[in-house]
C-alpha positions as CSV (number, residue, x, y, z in Angstrom):
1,X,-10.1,-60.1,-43.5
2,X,-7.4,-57.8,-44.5
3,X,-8.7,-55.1,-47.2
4,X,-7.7,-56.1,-51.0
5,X,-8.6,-53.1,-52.8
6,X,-6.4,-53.7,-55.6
7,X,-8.5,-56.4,-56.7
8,X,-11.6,-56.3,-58.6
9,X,-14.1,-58.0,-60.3
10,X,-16.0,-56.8,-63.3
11,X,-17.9,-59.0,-65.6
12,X,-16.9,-56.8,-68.8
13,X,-12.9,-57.2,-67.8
14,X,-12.0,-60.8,-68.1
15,X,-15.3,-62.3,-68.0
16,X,-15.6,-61.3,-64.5
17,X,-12.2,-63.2,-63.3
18,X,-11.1,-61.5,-60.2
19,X,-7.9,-58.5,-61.9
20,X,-5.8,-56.2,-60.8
21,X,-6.9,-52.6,-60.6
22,X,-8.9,-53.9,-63.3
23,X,-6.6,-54.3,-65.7
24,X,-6.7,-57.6,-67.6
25,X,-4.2,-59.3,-65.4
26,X,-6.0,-61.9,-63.4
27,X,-5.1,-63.1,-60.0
28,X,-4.5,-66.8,-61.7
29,X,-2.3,-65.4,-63.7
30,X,-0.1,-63.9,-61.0
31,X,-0.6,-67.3,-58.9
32,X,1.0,-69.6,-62.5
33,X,3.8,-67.5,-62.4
34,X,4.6,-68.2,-58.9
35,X,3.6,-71.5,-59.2
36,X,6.3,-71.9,-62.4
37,X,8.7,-70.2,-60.1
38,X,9.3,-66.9,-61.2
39,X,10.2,-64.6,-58.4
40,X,8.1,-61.5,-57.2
41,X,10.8,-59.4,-58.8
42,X,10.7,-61.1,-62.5
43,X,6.5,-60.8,-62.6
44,X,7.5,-56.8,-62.0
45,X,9.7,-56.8,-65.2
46,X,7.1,-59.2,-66.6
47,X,4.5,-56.7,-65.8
48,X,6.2,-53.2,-65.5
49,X,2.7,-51.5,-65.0
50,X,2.7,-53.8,-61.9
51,X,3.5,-53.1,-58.5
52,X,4.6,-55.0,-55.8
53,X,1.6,-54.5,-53.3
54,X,-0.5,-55.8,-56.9
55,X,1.4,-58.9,-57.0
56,X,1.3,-59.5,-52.6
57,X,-2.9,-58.7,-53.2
58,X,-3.0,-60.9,-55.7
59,X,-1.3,-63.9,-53.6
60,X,-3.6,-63.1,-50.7
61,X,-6.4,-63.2,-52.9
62,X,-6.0,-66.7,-54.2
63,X,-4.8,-68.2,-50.9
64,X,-8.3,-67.3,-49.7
65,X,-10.0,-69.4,-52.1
């Protein structure tokens, strides 16, 4: 499986919720937006302390679940 580096998992950020570089933005959080259908592009203006390699790590993250 492809290295995802940019996600983590610590049980004192987000009660252990797989994050992004753990910062408290969780993978399922990334996954609703793109579920609601907000594009790759608004999640970065969303998120400005988010990039886009986050965001793609994030998606291949949950679609291994």
């Amino acid at each position: 499986m492809e290295q995802l580096g940019r996600i983590t998992q610590q049980p004192e950020v987000m009660g252990g919720r797989a994050c992004i570089r753990g910062m408290r933005v969780t993978v399922g959080m990334i996954a609703g937006q793109i579920g609601a259908g907000h594009s790759v592009d608004e999640i970065l203006v969303d998120y400005p302390y988010l990039e886009r390699e986050d965001i793609m790590q994030a998606l291949r993250y949950a679609a291994c679940l």
